[in-house]
C-alpha positions as CSV (number, residue, x, y, z in Angstrom):
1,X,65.6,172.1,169.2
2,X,67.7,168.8,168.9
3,X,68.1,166.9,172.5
4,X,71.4,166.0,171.2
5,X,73.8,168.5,169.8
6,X,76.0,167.9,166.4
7,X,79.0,170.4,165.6
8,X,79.3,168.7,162.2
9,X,76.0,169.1,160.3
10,X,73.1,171.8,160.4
11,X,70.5,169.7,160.6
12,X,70.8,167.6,163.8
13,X,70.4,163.9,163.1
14,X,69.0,163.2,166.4
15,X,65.6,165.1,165.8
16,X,65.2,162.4,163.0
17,X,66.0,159.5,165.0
18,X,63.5,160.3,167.4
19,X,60.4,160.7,165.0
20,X,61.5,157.4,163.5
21,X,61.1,156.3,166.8
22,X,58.1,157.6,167.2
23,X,56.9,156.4,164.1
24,X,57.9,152.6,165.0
25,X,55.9,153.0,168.4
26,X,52.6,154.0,166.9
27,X,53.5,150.9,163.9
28,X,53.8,148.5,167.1
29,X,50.4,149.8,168.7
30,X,48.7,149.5,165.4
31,X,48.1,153.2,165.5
32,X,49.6,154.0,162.6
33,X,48.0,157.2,160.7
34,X,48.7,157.4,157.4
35,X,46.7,159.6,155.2
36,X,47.0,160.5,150.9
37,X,49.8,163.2,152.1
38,X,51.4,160.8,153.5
39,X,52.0,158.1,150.5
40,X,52.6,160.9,148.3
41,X,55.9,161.8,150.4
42,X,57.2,158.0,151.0
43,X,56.5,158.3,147.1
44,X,59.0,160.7,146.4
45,X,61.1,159.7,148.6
46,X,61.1,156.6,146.6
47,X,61.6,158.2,143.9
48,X,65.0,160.0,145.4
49,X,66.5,156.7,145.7
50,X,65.8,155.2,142.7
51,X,65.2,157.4,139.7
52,X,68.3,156.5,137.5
53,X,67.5,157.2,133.9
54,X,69.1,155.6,131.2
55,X,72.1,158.2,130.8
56,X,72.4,158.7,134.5
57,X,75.4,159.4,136.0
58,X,75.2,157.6,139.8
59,X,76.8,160.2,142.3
60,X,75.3,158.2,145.0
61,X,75.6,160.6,148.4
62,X,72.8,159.2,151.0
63,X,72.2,162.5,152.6
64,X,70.9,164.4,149.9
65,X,68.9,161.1,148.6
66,X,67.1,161.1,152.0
67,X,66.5,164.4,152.5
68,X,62.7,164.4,151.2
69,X,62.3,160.8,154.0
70,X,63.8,163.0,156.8
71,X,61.0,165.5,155.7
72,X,58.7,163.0,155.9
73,X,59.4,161.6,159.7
74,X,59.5,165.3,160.9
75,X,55.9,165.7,159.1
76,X,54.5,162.3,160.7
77,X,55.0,163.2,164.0
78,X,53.7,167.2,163.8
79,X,50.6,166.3,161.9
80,X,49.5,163.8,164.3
81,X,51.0,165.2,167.5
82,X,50.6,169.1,166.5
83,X,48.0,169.3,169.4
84,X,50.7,168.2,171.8
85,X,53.0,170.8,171.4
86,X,53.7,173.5,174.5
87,X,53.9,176.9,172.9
88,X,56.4,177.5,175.5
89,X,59.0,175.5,173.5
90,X,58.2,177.5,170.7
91,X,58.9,180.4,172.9
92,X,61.9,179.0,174.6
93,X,63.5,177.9,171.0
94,X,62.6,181.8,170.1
95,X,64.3,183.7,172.4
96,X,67.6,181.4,172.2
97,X,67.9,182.2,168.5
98,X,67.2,185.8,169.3
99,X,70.3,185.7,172.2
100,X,72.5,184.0,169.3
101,X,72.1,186.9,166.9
102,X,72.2,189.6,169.7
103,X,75.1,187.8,171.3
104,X,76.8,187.4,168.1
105,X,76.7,191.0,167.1
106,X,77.1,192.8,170.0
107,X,80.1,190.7,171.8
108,X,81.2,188.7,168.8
109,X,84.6,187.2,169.8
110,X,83.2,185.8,173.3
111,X,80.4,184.7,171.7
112,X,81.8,183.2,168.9
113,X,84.4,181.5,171.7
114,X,81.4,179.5,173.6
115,X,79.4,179.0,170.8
116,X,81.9,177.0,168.5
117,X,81.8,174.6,171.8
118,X,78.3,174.1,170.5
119,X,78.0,174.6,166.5
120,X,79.4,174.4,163.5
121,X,82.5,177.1,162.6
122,X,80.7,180.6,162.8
123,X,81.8,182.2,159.1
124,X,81.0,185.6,159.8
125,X,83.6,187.4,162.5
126,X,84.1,191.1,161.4
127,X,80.5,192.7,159.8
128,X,81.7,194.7,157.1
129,X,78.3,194.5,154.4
130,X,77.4,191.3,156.4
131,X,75.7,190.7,159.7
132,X,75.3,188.3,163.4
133,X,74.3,184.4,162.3
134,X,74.2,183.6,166.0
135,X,73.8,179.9,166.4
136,X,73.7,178.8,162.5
137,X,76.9,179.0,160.3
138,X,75.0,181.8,157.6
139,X,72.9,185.1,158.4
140,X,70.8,183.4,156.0
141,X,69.8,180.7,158.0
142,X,69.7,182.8,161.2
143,X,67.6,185.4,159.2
144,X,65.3,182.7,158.0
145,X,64.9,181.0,161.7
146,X,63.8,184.3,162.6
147,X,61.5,184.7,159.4
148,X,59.7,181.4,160.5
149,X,59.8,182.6,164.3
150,X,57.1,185.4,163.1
151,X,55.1,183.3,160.9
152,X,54.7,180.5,164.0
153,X,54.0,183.4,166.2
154,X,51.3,185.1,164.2
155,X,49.5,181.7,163.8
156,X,49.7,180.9,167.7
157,X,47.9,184.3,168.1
158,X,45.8,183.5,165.8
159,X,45.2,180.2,167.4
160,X,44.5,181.8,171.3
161,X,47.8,179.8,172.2
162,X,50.1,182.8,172.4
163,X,49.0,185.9,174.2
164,X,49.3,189.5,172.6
165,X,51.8,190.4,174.4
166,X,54.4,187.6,174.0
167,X,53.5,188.2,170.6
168,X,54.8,191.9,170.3
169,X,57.6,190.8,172.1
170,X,58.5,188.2,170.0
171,X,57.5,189.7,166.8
172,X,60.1,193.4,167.9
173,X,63.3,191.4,168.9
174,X,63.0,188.6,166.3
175,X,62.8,191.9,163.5
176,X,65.4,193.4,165.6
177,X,67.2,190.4,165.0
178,X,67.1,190.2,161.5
179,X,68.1,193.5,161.2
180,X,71.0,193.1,162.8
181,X,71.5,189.7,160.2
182,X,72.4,192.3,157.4
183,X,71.6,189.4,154.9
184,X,69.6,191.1,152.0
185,X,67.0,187.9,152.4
186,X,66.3,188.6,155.2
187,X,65.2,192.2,155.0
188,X,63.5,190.8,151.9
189,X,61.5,188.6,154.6
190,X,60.8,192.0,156.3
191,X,59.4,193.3,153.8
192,X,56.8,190.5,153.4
193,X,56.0,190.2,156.8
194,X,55.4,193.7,157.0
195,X,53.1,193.6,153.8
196,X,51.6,190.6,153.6
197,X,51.5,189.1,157.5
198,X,51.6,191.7,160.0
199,X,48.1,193.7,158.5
200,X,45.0,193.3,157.5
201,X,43.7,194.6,153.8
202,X,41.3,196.5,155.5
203,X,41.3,200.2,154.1
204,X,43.2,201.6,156.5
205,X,45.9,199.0,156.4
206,X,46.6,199.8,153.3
207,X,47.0,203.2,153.4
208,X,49.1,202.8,156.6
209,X,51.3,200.7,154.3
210,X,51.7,203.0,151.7
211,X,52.2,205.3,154.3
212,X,55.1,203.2,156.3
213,X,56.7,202.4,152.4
214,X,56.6,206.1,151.8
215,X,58.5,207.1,155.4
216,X,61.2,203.7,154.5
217,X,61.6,205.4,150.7
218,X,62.8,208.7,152.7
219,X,64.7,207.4,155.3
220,X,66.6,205.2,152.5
221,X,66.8,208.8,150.5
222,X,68.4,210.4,153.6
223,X,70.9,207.9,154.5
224,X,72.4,207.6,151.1
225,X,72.8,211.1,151.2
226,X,74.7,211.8,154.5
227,X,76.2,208.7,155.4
228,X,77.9,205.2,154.0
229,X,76.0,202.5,155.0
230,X,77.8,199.4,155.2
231,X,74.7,197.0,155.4
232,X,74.2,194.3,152.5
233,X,70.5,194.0,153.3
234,X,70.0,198.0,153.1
235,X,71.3,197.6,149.6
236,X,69.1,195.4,148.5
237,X,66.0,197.1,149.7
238,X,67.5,200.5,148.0
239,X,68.3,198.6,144.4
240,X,64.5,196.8,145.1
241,X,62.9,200.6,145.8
242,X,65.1,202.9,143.1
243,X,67.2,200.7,141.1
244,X,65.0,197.4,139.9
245,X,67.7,196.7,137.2
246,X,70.7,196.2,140.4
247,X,68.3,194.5,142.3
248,X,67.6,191.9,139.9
249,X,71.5,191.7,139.1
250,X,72.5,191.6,142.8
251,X,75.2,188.6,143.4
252,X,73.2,186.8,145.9
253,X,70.2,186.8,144.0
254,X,71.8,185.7,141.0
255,X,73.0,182.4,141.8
256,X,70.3,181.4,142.7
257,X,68.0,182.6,139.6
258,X,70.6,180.8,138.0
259,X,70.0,177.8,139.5
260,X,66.1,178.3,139.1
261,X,66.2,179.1,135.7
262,X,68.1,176.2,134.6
263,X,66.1,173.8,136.5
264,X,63.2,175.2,135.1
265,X,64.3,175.1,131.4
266,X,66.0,172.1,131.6
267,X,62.7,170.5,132.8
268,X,60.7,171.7,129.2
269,X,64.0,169.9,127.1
270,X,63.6,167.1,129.2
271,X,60.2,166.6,131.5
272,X,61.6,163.7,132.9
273,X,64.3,165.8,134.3
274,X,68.3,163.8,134.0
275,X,67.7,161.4,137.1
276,X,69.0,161.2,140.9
277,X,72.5,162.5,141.4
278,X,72.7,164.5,138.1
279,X,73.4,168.0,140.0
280,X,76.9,167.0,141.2
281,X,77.7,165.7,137.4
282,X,77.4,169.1,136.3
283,X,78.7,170.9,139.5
284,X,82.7,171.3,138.3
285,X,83.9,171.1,141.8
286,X,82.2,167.7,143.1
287,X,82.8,165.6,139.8
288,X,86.1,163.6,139.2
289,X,88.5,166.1,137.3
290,X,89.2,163.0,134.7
291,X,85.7,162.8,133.5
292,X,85.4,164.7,130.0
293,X,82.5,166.5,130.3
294,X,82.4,167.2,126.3
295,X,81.5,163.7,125.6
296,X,78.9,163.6,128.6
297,X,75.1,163.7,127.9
298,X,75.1,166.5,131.1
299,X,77.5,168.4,129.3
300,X,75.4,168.7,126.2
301,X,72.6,169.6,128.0
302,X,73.8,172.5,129.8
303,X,74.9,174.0,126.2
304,X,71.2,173.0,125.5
305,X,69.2,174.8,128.2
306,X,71.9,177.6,129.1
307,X,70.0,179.6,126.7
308,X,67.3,181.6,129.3
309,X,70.4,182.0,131.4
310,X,72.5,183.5,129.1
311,X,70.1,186.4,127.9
312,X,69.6,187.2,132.1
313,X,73.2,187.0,132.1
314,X,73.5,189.8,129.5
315,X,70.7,191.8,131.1
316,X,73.0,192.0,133.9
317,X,76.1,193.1,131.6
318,X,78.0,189.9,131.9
319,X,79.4,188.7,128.8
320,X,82.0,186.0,127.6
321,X,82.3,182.9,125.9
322,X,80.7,179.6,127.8
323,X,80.5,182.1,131.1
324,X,76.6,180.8,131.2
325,X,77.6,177.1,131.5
326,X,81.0,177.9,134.4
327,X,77.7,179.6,136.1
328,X,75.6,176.9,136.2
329,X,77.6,174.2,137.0
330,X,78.9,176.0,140.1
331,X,75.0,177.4,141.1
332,X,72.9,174.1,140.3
333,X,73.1,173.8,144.2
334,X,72.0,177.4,145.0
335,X,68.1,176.5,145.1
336,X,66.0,173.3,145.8
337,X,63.8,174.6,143.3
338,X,66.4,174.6,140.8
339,X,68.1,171.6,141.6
340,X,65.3,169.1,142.0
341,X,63.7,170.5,138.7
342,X,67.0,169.8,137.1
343,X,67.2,166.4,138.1
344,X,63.5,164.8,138.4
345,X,62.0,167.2,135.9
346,X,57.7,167.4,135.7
347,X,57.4,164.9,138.6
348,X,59.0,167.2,141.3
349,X,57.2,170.4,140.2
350,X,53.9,168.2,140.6
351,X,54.7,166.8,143.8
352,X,55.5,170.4,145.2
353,X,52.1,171.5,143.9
354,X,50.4,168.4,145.4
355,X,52.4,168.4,148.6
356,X,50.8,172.6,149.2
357,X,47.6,171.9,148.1
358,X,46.2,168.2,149.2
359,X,44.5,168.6,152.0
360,X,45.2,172.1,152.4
361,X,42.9,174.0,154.9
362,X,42.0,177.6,152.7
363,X,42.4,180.9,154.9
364,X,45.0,183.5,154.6
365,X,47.2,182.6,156.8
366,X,47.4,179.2,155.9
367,X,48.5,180.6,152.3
368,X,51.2,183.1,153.8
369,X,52.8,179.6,155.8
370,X,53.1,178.1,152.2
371,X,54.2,181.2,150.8
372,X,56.6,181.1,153.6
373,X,57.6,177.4,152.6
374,X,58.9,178.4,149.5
375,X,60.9,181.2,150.4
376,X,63.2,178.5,152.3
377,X,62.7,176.5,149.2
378,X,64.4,179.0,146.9
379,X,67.4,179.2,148.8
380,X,69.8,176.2,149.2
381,X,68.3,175.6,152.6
382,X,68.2,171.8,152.9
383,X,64.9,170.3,151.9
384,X,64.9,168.0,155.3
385,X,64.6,171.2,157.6
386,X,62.7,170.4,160.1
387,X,60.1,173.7,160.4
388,X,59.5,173.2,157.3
389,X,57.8,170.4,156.8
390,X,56.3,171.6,160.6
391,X,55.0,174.6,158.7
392,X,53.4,172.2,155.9
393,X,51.6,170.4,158.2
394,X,50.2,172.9,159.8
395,X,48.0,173.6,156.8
396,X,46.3,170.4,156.5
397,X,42.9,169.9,157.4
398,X,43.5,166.7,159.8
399,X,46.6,168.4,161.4
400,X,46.7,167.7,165.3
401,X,43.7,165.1,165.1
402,X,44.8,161.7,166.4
403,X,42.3,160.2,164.6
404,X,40.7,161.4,161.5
């Protein structure tokens, strides 16, 4: 929770500010704790700033060069000072999420009245197929803050600093929550939780999960048959369950496979990926209209790698001439993943894998946080939010150790 409020960004400046002020302090009391992890972030970050290659077009906007810096203040400060946290923050921070997406869905127009005091404009005013964002701008977001709220609480209980009944109580209102999001992520993050998070793999977890899939596959049956369910998450779980083919089509999903996709396959034409600021070349509505793309080295290359994107294109039953390249220029932004492949190639895939696994403490859980990580990553999410670069450092071996 940001001390200081900002109606103008999501990500509230402030919160940074303060960990660079942290981070000063301990630099003046020679207490400074920097570990591997640590260089390998101020090296990317690095990296962000000055990775222009030969062809590069310079879109030069600061906030998205800094994002992976931002990352690294808000991980500083959590993997030293992990230990100092007061779960009843966490709790606190919980619960007013929870209110936003309650208030939001159940009183909408007063809510909406206070809140825009507070936040950015909230999008979402009627629910038809859509659902509450509370406090953030997207159900996205609000689903994902309430995604992350059961990951955190599931590790505090697992850590003795949460007691079983806060948990369930958390755990019922923050799926409540999301449910009442409609965003089909979100019920996608139900799903995982409720597979992967919530039970063991004992025997009898497993059959109770085949068991609760088999009573969801019913209740999906029944409601298609007697009433219309206007709900954009429901349809997604009913494609996921009995229509794979729509699911992998759906509209949401398919901007950001686009973006993926091209990152991905623009990385093997060129492992070096096209240099900082690249995306917004490419992206037909940031880039000067006089610039003549056809004579561009970008240009060329979307023609190059559009290829993968194409044939998932036609899977899906959209044809036309150059329809794969109007695609990608306007999704390059609609994953991280995507994005950062397209524009710093080989070297950003390896410093995602190094930035999970140095130092990474091995249990289950710790693999469901990271799991969790990229989940936010896939989306167009900023790369500087703050939990999730909390989350990452929870995972490391020397978290919450002052010294080490």
């Amino acid at each position: 929770i940001s001390p200081i409020l900002l109606k103008s960004n999501d990500l509230q400046l402030p919160v940074f500010i303060l960990a660079l002020f942290v981070i000063i302090l301990d630099f003046l009391r020679k207490d400074l704790l920097l570990h591997r992890i640590h260089f390998l972030i101020l090296f990317f970050s690095f990296i962000l700033l000055i990775y222009l290659l030969p062809d590069s077009y310079l879109h030069f906007v600061v906030q998205k060069r800094i994002t992976i810096f931002l990352g690294f203040l808000i991980f500083y400060c959590f993997y030293k000072y992990s230990y100092l946290i007061n779960v009843k923050f966490f709790v606190i921070g919980s619960f007013i999420n929870i209110f936003g997406v309650f208030a939001h869905y159940f009183l909408p127009d007063l809510f909406i009245f206070i809140a825009e005091i507070f936040v950015r404009t909230i999008k979402i005013t009627e629910f038809y197929g859509r659902g509450a964002s509370g406090f953030t701008s997207e159900p996205l977001y609000a689903a994902t803050l309430l995604f992350i709220t059961c990951i955190l609480s599931k590790y505090y209980l697992i850590n003795n600093k949460l007691s079983i009944k806060l948990y369930l109580i958390i755990q019922f209102f923050s799926l409540w929550a999301m449910i009442l999001t409609q965003s089909g992520t979100g019920y996608i993050y139900i799903l995982f939780l409720s597979l992967f998070v919530y039970f063991s793999f004992s025997r009898f977890s497993i059959i109770l999960k085949f068991i609760t899939l088999g009573i969801v596959f019913l209740i999906i049956t029944s409601l298609d048959q007697y009433f219309m369910i206007d709900n954009r998450g429901y349809y997604v779980l009913r494609d996921l369950f009995f229509r794979a083919d729509r699911f992998i089509c759906d509209q949401s999903l398919l901007t950001r496979v686009h973006s993926i996709l091209y990152g991905l396959s623009s990385t093997l034409n060129n492992p070096l990926g096209m240099g900082s600021g690249a995306s917004y070349l490419i992206n037909n509505e940031v880039v000067e209209p006089t610039l003549q793309y056809s004579n561009n080295i970008y240009f060329k290359e979307i023609n190059s790698s559009s290829g993968i994107v194409e044939r998932y294109l036609n899977f899906c039953g959209i044809y036309g001439q150059n329809k794969a390249t109007e695609l990608i220029q306007s999704n390059i932004f609609m994953s991280n993943i995507g994005m950062y492949s397209f524009e710093y190639g080989i070297i950003f895939i390896i410093f995602l894998f190094l930035l999970f696994t140095i130092d990474l403490k091995i249990n289950y859980l710790n693999i469901m946080l990271l799991f969790s990580c990229l989940f936010v990553l896939q989306s167009s999410v900023s790369f500087a939010f703050p939990l999730i670069w909390f989350i990452i450092s929870l995972t490391k071996k020397s978290s919450g150790f002052k010294y080490a």
